[in-house]
Chimera marker file (.cmm) of the C-alpha trace (Angstrom):
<marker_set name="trace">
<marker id="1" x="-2.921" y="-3.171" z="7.046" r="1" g="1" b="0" radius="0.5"/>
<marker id="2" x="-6.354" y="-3.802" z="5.630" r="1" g="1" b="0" radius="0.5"/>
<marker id="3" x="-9.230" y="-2.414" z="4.795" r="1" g="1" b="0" radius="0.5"/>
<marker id="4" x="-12.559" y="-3.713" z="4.343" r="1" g="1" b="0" radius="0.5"/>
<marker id="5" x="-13.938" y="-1.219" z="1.802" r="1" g="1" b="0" radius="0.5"/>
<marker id="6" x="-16.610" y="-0.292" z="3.480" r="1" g="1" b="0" radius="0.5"/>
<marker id="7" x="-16.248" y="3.572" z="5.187" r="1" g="1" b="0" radius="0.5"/>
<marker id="8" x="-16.766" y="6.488" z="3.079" r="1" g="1" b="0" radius="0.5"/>
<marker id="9" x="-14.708" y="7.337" z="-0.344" r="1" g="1" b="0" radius="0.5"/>
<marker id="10" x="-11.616" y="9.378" z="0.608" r="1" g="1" b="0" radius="0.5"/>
<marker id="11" x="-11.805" y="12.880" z="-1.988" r="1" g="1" b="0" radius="0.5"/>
<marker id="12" x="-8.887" y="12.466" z="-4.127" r="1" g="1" b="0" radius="0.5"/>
<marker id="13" x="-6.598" y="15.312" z="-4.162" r="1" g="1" b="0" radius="0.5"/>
<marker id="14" x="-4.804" y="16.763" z="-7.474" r="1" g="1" b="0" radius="0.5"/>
<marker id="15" x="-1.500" y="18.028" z="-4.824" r="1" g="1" b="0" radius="0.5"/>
<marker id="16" x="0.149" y="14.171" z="-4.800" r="1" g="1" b="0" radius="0.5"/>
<marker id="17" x="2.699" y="12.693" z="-6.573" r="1" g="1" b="0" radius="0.5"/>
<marker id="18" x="0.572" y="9.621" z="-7.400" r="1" g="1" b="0" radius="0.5"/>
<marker id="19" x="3.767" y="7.488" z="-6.678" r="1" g="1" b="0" radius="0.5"/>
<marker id="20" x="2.679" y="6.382" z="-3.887" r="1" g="1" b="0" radius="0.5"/>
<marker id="21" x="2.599" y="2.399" z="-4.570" r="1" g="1" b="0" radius="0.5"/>
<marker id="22" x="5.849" y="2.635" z="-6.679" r="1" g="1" b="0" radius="0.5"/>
<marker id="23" x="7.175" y="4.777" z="-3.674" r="1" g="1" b="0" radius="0.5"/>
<marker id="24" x="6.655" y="2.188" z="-0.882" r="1" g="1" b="0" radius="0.5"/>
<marker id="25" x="8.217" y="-0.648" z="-3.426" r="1" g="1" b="0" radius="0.5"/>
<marker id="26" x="10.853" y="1.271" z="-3.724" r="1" g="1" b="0" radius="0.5"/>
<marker id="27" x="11.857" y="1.721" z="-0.143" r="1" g="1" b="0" radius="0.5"/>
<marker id="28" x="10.462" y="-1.491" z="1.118" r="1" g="1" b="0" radius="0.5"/>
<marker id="29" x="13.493" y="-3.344" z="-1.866" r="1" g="1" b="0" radius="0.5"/>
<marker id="30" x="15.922" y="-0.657" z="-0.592" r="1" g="1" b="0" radius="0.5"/>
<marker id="31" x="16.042" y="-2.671" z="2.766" r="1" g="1" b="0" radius="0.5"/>
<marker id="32" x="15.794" y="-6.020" z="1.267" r="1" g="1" b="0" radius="0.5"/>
<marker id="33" x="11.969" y="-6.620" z="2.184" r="1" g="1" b="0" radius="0.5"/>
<marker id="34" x="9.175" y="-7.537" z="0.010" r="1" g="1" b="0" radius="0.5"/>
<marker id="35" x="5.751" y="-6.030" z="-0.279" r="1" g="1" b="0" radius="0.5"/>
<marker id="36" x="1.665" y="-6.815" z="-1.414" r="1" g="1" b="0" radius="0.5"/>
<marker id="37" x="-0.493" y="-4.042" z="-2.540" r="1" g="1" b="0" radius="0.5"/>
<marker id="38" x="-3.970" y="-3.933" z="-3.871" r="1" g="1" b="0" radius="0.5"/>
<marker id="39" x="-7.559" y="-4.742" z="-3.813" r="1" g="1" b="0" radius="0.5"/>
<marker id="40" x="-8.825" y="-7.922" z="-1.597" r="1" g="1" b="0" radius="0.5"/>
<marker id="41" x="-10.537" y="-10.335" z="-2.872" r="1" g="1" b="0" radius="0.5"/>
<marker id="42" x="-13.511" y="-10.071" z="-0.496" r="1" g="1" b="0" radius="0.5"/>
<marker id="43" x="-13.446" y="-6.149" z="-0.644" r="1" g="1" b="0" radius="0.5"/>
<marker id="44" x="-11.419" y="-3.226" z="0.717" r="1" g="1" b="0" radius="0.5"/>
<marker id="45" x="-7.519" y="-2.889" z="-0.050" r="1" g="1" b="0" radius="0.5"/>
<marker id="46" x="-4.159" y="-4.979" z="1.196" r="1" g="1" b="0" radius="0.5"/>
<marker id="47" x="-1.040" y="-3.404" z="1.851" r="1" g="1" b="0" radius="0.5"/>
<marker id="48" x="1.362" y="-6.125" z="3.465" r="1" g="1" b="0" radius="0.5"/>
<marker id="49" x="5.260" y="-5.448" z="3.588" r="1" g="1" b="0" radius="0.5"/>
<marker id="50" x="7.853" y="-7.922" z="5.455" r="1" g="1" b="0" radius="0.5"/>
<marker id="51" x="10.889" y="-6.064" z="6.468" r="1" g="1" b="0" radius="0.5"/>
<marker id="52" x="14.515" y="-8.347" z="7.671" r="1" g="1" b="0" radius="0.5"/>
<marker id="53" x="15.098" y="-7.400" z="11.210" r="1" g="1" b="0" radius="0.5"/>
<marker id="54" x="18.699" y="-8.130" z="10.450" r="1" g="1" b="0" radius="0.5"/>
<link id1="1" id2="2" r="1" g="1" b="0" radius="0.2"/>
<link id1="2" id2="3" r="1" g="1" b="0" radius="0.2"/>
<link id1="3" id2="4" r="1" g="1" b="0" radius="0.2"/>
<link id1="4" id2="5" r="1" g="1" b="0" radius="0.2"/>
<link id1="5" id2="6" r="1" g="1" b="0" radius="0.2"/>
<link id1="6" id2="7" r="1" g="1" b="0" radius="0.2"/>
<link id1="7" id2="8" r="1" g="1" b="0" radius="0.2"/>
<link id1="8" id2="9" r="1" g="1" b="0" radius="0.2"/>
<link id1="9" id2="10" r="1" g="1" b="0" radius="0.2"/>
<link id1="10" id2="11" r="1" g="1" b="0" radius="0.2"/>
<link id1="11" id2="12" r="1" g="1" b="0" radius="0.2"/>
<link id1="12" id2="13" r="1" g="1" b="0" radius="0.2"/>
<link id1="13" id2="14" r="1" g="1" b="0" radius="0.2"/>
<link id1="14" id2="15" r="1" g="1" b="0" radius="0.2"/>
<link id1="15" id2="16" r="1" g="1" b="0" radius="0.2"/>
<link id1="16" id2="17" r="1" g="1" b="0" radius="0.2"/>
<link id1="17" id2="18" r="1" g="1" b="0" radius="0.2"/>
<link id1="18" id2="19" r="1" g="1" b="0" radius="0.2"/>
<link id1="19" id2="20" r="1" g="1" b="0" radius="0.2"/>
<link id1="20" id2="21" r="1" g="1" b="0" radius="0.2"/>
<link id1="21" id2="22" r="1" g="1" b="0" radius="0.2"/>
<link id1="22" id2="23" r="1" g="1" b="0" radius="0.2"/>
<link id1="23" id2="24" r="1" g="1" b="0" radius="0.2"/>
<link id1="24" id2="25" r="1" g="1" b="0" radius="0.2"/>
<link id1="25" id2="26" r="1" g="1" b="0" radius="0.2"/>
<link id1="26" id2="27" r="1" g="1" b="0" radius="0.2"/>
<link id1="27" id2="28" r="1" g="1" b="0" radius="0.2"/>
<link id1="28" id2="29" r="1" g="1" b="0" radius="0.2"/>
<link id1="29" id2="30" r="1" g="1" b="0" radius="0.2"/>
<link id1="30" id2="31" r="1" g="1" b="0" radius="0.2"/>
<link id1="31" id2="32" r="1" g="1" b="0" radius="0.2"/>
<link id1="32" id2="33" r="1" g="1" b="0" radius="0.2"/>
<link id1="33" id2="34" r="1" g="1" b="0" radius="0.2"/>
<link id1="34" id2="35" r="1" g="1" b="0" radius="0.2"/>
<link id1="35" id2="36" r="1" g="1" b="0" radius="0.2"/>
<link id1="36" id2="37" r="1" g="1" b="0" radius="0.2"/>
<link id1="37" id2="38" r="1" g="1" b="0" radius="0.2"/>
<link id1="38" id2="39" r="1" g="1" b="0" radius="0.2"/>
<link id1="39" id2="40" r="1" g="1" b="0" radius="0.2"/>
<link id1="40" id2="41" r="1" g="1" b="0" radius="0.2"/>
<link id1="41" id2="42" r="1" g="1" b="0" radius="0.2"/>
<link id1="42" id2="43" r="1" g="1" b="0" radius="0.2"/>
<link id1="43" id2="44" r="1" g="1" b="0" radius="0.2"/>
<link id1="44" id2="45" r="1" g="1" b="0" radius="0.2"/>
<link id1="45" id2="46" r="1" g="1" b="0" radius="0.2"/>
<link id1="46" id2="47" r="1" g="1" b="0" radius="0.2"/>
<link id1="47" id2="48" r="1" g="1" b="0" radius="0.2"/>
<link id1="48" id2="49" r="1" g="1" b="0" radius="0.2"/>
<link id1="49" id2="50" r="1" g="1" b="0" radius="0.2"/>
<link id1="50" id2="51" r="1" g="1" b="0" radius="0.2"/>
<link id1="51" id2="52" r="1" g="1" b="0" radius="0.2"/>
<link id1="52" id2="53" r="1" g="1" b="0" radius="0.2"/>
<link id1="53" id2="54" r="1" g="1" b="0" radius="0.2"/>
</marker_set>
């Protein structure tokens, strides 16, 4: 999933855990899979994860 940076600035709310990132790593290595998160580049945000199938 990508994004290109440009909509509108999502408010960020005080009620999360702020582990989201560390979350997703987490679960993505539970299965064996690897994953990329953070800023592009050109803009906007990355968040890639392969997953085996097997």
């Amino acid at each position: 999933m990508t994004d290109t940076g440009a909509g509108a600035r999502a408010s960020r709310s005080a009620g999360g855990s702020g582990l989201g990132h560390v979350g997703m790593r987490e679960r993505v290595a539970a299965v064996g899979g690897r994953i990329e998160i953070g800023p592009r580049d050109r803009g906007g945000y990355l968040v890639r994860a392969w997953l085996p199938t097997t």
